[in-house]
Gaussian input, Z-matrix of N, CA and C with variables (Angstrom, degrees):
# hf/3-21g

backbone

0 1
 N
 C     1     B1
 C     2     B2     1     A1
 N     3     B3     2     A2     1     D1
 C     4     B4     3     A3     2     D2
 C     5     B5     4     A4     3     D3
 N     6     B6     5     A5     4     D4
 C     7     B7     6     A6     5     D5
 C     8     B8     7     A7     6     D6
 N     9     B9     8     A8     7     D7
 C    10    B10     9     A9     8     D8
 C    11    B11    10    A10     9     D9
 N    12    B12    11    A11    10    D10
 C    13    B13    12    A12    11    D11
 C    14    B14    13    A13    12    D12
 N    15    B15    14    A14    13    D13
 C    16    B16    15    A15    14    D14
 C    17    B17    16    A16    15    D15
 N    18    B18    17    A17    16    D16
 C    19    B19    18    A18    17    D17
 C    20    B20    19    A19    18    D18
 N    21    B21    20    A20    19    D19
 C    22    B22    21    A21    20    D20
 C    23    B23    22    A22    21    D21
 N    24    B24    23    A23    22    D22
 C    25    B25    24    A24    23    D23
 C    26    B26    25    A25    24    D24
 N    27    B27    26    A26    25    D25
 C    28    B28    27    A27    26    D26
 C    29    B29    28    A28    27    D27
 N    30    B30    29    A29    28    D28
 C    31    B31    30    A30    29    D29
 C    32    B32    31    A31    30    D30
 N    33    B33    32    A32    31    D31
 C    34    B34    33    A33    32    D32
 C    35    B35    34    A34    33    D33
 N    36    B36    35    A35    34    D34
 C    37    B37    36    A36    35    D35
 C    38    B38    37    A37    36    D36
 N    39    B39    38    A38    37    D37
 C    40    B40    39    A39    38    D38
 C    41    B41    40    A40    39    D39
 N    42    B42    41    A41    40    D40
 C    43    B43    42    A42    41    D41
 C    44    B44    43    A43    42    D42
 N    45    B45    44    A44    43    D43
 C    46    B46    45    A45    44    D44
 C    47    B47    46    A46    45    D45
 N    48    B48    47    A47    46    D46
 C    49    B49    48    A48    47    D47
 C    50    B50    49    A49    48    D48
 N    51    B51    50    A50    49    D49
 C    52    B52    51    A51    50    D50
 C    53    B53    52    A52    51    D51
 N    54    B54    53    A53    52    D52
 C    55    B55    54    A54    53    D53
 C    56    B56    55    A55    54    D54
 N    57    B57    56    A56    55    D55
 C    58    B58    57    A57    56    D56
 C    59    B59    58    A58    57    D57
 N    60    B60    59    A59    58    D58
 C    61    B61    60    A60    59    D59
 C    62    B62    61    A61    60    D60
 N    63    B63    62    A62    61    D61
 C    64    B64    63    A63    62    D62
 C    65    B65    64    A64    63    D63
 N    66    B66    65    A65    64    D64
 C    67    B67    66    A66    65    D65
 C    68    B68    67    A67    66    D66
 N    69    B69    68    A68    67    D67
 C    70    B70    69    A69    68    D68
 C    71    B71    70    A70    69    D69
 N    72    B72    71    A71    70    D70
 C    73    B73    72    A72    71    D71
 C    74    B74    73    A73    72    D72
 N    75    B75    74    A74    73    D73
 C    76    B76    75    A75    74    D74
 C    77    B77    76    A76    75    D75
 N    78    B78    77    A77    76    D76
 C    79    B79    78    A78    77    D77
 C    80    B80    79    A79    78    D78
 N    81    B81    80    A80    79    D79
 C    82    B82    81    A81    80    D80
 C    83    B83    82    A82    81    D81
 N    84    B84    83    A83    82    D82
 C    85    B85    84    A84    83    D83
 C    86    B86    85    A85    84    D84
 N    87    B87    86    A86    85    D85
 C    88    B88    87    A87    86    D86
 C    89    B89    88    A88    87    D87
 N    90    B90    89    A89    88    D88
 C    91    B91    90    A90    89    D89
 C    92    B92    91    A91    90    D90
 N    93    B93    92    A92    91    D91
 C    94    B94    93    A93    92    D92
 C    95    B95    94    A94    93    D93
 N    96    B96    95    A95    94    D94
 C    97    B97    96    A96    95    D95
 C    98    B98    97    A97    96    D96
 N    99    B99    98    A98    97    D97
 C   100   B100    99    A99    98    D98
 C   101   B101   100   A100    99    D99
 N   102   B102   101   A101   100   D100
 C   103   B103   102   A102   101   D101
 C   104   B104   103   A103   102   D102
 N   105   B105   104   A104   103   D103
 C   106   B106   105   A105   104   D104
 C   107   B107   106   A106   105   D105
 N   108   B108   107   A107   106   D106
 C   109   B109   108   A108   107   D107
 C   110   B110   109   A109   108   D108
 N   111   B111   110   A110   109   D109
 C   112   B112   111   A111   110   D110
 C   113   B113   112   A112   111   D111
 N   114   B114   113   A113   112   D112
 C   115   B115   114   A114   113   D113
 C   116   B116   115   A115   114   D114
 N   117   B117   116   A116   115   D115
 C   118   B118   117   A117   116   D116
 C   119   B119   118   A118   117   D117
 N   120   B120   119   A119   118   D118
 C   121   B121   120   A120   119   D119
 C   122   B122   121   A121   120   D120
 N   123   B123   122   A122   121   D121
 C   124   B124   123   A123   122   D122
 C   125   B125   124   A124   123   D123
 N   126   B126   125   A125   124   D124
 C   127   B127   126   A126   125   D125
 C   128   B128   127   A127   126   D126
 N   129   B129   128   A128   127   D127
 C   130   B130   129   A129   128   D128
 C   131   B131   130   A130   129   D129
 N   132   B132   131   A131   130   D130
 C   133   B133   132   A132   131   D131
 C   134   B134   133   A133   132   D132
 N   135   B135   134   A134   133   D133
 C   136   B136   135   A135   134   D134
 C   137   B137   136   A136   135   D135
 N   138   B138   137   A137   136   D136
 C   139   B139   138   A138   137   D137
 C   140   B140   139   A139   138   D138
 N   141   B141   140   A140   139   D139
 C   142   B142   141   A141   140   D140
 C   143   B143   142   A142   141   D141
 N   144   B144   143   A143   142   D142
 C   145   B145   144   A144   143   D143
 C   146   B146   145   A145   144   D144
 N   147   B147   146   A146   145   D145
 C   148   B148   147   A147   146   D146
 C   149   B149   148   A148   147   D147
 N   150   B150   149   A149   148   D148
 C   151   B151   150   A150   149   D149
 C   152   B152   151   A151   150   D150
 N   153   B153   152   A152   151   D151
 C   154   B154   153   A153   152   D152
 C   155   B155   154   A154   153   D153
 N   156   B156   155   A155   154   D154
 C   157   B157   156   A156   155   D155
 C   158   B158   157   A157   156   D156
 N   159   B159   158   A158   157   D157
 C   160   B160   159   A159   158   D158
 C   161   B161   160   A160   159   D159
 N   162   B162   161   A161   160   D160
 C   163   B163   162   A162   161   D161
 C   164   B164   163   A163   162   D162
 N   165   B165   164   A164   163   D163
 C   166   B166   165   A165   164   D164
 C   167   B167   166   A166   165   D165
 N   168   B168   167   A167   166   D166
 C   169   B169   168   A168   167   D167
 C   170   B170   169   A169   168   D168
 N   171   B171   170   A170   169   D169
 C   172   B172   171   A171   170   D170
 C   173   B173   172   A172   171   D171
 N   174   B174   173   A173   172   D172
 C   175   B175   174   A174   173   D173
 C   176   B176   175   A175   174   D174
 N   177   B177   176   A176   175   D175
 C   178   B178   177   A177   176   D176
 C   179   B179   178   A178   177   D177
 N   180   B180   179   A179   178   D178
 C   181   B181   180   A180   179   D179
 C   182   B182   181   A181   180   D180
 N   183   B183   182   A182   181   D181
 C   184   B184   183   A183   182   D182
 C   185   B185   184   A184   183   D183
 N   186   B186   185   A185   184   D184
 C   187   B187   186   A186   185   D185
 C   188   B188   187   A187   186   D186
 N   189   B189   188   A188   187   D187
 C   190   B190   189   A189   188   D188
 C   191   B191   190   A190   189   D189
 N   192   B192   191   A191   190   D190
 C   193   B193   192   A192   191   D191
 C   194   B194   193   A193   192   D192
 N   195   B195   194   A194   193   D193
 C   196   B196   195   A195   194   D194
 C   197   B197   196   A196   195   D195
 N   198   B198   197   A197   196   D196
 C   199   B199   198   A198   197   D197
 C   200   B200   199   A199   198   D198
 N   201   B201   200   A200   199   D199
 C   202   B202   201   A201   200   D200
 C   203   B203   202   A202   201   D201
 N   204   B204   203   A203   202   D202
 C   205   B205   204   A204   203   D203
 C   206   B206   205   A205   204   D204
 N   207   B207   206   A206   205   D205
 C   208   B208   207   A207   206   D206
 C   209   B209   208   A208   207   D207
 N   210   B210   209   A209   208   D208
 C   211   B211   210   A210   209   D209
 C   212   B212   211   A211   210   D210
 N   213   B213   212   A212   211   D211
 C   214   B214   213   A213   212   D212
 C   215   B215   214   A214   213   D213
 N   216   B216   215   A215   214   D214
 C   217   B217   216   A216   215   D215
 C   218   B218   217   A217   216   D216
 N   219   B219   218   A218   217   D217
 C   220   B220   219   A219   218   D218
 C   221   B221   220   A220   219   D219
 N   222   B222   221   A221   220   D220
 C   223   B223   222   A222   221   D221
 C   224   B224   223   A223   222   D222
 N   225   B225   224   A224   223   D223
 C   226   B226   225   A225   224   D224
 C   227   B227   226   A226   225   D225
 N   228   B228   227   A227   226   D226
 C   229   B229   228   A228   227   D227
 C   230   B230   229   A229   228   D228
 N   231   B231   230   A230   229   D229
 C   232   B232   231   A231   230   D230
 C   233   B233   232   A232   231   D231
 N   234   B234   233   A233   232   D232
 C   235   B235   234   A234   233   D233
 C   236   B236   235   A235   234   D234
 N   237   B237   236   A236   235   D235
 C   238   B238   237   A237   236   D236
 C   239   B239   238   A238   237   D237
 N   240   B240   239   A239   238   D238
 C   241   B241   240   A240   239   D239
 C   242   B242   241   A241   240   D240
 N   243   B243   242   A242   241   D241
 C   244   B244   243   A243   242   D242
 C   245   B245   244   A244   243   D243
 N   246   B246   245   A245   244   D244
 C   247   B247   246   A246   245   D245
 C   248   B248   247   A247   246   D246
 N   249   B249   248   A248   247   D247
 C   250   B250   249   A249   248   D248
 C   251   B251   250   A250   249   D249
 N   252   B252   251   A251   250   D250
 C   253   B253   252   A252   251   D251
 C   254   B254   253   A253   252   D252
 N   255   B255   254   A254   253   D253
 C   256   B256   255   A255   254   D254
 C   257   B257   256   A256   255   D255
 N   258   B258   257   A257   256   D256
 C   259   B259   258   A258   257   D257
 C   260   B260   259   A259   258   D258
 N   261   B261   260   A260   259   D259
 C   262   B262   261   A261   260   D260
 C   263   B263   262   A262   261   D261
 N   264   B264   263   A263   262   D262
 C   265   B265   264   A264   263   D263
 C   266   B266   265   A265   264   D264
 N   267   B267   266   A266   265   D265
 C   268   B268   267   A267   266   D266
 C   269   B269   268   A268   267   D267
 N   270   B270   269   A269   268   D268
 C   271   B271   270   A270   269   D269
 C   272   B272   271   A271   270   D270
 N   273   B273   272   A272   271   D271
 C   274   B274   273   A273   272   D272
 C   275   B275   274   A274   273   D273
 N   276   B276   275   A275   274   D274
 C   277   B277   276   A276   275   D275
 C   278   B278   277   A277   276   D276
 N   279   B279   278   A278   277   D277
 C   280   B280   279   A279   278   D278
 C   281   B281   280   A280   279   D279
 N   282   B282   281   A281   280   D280
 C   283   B283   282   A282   281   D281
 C   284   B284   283   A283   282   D282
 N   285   B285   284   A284   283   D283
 C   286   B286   285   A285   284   D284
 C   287   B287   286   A286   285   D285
 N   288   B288   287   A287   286   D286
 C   289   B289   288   A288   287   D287
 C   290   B290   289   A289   288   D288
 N   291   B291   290   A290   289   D289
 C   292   B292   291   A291   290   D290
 C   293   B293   292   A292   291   D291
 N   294   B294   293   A293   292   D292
 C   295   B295   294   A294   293   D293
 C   296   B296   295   A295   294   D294
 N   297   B297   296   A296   295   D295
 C   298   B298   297   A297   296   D296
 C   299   B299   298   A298   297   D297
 N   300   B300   299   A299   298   D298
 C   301   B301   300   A300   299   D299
 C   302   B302   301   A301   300   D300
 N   303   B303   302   A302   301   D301
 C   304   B304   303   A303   302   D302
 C   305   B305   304   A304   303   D303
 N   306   B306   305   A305   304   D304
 C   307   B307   306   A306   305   D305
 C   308   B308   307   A307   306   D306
 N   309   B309   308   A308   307   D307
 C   310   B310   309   A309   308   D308
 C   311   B311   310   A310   309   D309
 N   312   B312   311   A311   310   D310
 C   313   B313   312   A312   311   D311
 C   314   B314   313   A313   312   D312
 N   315   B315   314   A314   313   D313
 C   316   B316   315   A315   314   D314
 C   317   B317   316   A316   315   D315
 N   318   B318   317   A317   316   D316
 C   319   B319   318   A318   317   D317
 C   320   B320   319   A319   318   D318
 N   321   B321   320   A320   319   D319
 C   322   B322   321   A321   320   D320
 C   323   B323   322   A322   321   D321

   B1=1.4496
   B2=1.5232
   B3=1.4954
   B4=1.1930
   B5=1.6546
   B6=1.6332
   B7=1.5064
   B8=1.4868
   B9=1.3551
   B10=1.8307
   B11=1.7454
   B12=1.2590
   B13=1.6440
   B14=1.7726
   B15=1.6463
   B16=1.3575
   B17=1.4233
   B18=1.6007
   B19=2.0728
   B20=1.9074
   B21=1.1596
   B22=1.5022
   B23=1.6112
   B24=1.4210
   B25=1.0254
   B26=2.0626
   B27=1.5081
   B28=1.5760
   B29=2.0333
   B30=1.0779
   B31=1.2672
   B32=1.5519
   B33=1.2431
   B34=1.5711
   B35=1.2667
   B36=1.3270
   B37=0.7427
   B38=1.6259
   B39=1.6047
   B40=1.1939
   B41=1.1762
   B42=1.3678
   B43=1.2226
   B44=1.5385
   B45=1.3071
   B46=1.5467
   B47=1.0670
   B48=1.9848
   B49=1.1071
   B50=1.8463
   B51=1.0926
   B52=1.6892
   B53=2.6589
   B54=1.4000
   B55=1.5474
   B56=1.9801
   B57=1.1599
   B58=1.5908
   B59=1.2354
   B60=1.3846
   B61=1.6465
   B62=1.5169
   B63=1.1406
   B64=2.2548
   B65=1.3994
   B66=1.3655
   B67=1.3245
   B68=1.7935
   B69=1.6043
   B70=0.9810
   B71=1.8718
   B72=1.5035
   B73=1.7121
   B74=1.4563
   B75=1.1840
   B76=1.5112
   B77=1.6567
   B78=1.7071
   B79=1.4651
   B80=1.4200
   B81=1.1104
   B82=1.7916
   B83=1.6117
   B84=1.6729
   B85=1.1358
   B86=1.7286
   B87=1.5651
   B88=1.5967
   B89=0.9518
   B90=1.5166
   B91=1.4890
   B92=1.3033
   B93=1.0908
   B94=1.8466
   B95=1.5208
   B96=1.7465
   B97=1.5951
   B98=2.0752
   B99=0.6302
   B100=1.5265
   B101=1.5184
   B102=1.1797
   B103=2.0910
   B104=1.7843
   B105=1.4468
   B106=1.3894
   B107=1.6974
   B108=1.7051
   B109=1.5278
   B110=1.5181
   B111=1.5639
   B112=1.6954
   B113=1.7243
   B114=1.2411
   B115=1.4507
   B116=2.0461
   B117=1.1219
   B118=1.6730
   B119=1.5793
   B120=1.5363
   B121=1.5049
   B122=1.5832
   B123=1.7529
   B124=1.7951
   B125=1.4115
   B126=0.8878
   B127=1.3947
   B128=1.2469
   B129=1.6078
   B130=1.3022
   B131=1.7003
   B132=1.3060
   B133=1.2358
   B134=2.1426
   B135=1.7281
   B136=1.3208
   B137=1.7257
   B138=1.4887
   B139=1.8394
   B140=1.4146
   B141=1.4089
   B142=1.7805
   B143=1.5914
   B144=1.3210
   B145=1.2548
   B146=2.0358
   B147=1.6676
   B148=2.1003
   B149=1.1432
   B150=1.6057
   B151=1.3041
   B152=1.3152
   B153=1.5703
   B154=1.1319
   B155=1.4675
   B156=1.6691
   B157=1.7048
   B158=2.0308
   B159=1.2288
   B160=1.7135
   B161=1.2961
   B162=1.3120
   B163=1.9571
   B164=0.8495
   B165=1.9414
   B166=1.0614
   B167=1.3355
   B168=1.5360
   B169=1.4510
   B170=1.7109
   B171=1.1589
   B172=1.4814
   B173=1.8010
   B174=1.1036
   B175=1.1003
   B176=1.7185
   B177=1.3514
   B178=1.6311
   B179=2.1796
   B180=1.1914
   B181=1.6597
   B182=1.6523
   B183=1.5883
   B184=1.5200
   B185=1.6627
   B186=1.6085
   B187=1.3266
   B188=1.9425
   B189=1.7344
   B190=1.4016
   B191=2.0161
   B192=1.2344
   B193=1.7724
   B194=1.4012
   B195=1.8336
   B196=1.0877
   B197=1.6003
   B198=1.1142
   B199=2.0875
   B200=1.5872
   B201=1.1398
   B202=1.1161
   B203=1.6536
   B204=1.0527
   B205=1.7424
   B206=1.3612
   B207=1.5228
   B208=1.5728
   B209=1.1684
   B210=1.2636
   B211=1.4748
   B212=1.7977
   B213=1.4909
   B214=1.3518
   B215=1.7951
   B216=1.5984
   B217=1.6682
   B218=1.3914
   B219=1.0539
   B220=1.5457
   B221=1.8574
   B222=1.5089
   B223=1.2582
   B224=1.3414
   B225=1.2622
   B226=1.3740
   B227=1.3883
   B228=1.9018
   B229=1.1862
   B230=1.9531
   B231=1.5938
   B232=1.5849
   B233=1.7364
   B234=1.3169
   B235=1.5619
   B236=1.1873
   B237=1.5196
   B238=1.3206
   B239=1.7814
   B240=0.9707
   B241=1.8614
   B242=1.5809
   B243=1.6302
   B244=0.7178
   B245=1.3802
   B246=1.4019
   B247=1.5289
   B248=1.5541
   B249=1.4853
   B250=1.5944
   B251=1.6897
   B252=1.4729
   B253=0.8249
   B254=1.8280
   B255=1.2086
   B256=1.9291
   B257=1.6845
   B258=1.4185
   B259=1.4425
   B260=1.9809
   B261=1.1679
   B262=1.3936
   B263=1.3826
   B264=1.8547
   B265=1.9450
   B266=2.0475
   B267=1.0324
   B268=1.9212
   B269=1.3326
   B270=1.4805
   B271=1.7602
   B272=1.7627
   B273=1.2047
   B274=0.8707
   B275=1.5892
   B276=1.2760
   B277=1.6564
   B278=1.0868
   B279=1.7679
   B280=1.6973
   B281=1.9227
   B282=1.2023
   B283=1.2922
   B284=1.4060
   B285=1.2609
   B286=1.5164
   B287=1.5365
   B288=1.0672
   B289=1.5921
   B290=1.6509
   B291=0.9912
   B292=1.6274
   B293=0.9581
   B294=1.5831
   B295=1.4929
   B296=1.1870
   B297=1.5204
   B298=1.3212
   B299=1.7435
   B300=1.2650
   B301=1.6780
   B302=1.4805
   B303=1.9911
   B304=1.5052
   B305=1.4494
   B306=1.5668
   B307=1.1427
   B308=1.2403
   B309=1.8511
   B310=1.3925
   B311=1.5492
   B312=1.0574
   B313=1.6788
   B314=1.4462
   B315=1.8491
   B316=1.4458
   B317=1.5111
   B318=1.8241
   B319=1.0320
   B320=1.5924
   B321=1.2408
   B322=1.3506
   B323=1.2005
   A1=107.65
   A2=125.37
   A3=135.33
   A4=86.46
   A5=121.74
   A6=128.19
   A7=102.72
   A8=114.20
   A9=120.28
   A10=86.16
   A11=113.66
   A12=105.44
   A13=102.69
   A14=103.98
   A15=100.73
   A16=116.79
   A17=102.66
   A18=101.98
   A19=77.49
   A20=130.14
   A21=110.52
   A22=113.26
   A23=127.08
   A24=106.97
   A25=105.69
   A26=93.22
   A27=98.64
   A28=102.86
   A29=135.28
   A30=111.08
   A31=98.17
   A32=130.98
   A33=157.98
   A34=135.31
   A35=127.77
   A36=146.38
   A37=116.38
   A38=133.38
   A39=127.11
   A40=121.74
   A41=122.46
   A42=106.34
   A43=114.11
   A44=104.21
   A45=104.50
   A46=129.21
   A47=110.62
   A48=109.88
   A49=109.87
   A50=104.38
   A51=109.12
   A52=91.85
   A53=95.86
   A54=92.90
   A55=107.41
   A56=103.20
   A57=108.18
   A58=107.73
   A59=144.22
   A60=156.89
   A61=103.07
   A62=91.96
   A63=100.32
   A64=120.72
   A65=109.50
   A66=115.47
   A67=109.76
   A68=120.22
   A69=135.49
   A70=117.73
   A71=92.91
   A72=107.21
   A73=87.46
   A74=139.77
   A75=110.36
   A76=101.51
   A77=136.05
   A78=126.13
   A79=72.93
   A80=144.39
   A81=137.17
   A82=105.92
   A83=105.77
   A84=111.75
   A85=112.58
   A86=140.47
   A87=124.17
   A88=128.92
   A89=121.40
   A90=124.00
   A91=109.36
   A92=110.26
   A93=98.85
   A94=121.66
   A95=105.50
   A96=138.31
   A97=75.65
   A98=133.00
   A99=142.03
   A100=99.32
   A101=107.34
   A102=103.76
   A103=82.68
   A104=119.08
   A105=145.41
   A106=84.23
   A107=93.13
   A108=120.01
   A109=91.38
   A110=88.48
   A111=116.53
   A112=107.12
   A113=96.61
   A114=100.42
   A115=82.16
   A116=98.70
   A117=98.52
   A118=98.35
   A119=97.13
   A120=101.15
   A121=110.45
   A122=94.15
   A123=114.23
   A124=124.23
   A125=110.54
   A126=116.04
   A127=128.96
   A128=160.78
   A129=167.72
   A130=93.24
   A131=114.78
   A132=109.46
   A133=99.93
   A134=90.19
   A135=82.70
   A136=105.87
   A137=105.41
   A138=100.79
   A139=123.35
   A140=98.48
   A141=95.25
   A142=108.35
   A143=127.04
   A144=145.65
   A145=87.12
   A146=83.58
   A147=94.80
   A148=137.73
   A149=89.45
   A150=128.49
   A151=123.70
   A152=129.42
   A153=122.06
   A154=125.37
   A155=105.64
   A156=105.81
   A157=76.15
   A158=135.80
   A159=133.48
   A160=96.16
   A161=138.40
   A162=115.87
   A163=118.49
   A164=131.61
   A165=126.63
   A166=118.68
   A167=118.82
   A168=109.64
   A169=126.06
   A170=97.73
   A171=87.33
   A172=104.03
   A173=129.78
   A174=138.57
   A175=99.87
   A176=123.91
   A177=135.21
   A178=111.80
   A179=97.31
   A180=121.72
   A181=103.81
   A182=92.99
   A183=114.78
   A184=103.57
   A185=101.59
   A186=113.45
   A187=108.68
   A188=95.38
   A189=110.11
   A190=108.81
   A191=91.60
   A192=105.34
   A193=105.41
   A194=122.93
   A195=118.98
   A196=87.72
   A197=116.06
   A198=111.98
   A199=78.47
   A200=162.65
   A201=174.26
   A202=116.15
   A203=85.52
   A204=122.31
   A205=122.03
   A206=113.01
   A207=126.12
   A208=117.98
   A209=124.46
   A210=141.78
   A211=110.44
   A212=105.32
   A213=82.48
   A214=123.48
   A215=100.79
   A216=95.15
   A217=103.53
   A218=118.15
   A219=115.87
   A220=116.90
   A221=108.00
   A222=102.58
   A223=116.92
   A224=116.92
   A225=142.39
   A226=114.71
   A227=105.41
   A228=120.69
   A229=113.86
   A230=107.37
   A231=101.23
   A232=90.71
   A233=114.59
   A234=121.31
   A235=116.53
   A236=116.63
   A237=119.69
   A238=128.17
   A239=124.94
   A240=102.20
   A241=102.95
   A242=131.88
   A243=142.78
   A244=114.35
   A245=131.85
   A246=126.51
   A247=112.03
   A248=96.18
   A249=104.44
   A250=107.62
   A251=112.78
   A252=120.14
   A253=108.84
   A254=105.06
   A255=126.93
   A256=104.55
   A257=115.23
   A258=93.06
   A259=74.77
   A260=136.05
   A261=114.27
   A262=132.32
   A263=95.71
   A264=95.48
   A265=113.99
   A266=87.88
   A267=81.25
   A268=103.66
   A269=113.38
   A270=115.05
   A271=93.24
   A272=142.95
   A273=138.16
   A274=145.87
   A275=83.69
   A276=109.73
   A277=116.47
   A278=116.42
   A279=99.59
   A280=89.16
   A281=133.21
   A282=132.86
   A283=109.42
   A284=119.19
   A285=141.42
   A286=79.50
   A287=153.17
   A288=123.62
   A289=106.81
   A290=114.23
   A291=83.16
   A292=161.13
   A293=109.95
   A294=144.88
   A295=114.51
   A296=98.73
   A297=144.52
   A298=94.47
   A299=85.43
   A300=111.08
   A301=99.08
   A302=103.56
   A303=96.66
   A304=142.56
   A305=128.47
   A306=135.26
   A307=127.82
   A308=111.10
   A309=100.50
   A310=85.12
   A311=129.10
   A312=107.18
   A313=115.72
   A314=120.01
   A315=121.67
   A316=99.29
   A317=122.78
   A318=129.20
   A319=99.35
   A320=139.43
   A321=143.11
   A322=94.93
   D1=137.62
   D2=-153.81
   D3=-132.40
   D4=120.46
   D5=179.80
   D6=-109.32
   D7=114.04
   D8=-153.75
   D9=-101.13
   D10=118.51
   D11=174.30
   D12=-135.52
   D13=117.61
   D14=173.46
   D15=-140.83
   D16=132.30
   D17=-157.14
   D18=-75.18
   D19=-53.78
   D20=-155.35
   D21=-71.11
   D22=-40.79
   D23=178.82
   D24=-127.65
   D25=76.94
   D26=-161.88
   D27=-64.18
   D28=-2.22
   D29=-169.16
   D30=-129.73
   D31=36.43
   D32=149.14
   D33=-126.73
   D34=119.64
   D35=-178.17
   D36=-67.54
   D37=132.66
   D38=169.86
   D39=-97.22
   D40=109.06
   D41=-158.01
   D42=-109.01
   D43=19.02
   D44=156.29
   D45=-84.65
   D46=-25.51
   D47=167.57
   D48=-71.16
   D49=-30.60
   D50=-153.78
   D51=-78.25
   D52=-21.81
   D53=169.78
   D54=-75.58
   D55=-19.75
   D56=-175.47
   D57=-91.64
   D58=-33.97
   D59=132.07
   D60=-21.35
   D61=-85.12
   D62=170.62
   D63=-21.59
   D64=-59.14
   D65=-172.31
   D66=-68.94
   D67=-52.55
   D68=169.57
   D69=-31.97
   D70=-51.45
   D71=-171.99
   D72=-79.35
   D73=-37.63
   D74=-165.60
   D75=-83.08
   D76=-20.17
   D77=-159.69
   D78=-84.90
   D79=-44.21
   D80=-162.81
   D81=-50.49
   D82=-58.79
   D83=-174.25
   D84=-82.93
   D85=-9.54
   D86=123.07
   D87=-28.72
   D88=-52.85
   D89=-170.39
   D90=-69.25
   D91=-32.52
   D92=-171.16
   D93=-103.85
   D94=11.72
   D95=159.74
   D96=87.66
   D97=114.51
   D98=-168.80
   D99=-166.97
   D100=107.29
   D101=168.60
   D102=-112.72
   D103=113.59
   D104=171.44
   D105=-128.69
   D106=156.93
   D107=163.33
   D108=-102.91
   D109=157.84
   D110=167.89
   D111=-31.60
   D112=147.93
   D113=-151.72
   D114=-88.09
   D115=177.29
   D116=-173.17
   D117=-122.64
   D118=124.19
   D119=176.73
   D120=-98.37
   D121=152.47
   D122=167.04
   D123=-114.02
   D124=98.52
   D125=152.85
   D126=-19.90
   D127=78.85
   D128=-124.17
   D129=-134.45
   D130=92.55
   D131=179.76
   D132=-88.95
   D133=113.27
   D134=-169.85
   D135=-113.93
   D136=-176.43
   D137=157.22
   D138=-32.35
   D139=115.54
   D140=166.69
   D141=-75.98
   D142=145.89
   D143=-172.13
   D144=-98.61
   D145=126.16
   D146=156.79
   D147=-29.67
   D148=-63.62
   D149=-161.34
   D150=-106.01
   D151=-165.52
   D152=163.59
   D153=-111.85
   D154=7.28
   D155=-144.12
   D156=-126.70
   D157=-20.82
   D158=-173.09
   D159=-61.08
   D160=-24.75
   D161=-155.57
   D162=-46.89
   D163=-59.57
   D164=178.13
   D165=-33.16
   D166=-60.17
   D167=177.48
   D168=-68.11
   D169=-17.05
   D170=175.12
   D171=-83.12
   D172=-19.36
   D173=-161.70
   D174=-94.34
   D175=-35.83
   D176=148.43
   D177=-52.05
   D178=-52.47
   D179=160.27
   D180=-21.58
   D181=-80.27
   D182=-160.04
   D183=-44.81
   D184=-62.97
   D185=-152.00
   D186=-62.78
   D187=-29.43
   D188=173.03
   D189=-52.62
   D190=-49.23
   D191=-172.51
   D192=-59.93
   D193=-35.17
   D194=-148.28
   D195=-98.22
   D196=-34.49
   D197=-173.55
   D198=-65.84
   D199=-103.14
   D200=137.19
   D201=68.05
   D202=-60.89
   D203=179.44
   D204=-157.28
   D205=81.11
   D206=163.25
   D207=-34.30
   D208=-55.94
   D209=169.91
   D210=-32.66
   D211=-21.03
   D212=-176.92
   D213=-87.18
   D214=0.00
   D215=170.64
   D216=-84.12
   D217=-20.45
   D218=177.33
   D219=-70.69
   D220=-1.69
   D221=168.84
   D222=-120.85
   D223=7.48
   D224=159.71
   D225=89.64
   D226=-20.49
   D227=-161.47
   D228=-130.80
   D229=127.27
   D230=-165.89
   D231=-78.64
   D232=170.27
   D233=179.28
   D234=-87.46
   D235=4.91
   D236=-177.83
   D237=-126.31
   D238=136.47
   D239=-161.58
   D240=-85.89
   D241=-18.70
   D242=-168.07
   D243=-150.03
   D244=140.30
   D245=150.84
   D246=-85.42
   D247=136.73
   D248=-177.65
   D249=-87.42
   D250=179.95
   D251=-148.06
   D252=-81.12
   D253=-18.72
   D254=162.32
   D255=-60.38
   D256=-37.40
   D257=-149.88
   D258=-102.27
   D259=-44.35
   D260=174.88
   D261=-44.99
   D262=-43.66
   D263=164.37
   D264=-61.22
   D265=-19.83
   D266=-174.07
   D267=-61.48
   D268=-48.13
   D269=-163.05
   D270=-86.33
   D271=6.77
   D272=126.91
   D273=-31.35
   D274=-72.65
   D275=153.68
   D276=-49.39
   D277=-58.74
   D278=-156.73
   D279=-81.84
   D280=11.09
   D281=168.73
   D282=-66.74
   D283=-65.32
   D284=-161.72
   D285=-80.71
   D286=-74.23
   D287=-162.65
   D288=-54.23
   D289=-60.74
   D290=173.02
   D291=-101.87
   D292=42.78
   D293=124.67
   D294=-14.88
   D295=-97.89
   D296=138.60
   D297=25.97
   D298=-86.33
   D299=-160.40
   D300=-43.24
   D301=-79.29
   D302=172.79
   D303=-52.77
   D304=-11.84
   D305=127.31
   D306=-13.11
   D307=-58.05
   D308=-165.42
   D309=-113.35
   D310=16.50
   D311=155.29
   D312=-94.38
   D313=-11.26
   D314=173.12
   D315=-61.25
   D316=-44.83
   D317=-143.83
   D318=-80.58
   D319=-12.73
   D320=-155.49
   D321=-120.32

């Protein structure tokens, strides 16, 4: 199962990336003598992003939402159409603290 999540164009699929995925999952599954069918993709209709420059954080966002609540690829759909501008500065924050952190544990 392949979980397709995109803040800029969340309700399309890319399927050049998703033919370059394809190809990848099947030389994986040759190599390891694996006869699997095409892997089955999901659609993750997630937050659309504003802008063009947020992904990373929404993409830091996602993965936060998804350890959080697994359940939410299983509903295909996040509860929110957008993250506002509070919940992007948060994963900000908890970014730069642990920076931060490993910074001063290189430094010690």
């Amino acid at each position: 199962m392949v979980y397709y999540l995109d803040s800029l164009n969340p309700d399309d699929l890319d399927h050049g990336l998703k033919g370059v995925i394809d190809v990848a999952l099947r030389m994986f599954n040759a190599q390891k003598g694996r006869n699997r069918k095409n892997a089955i993709w999901k659609i993750i209709q997630c937050p659309t992003q504003a802008g063009k420059v947020e992904c990373g954080y929404y993409v830091m966002r996602f993965m936060k939402a998804i350890i959080e609540d697994p359940t939410i690829l299983t509903r295909s759909k996040f509860n929110n159409q957008t993250y506002n501008q509070e919940e992007i500065d948060d994963v900000r924050v908890e970014w730069a603290d642990l920076v931060e952190t490993l910074l001063q544990d290189d430094v010690e």
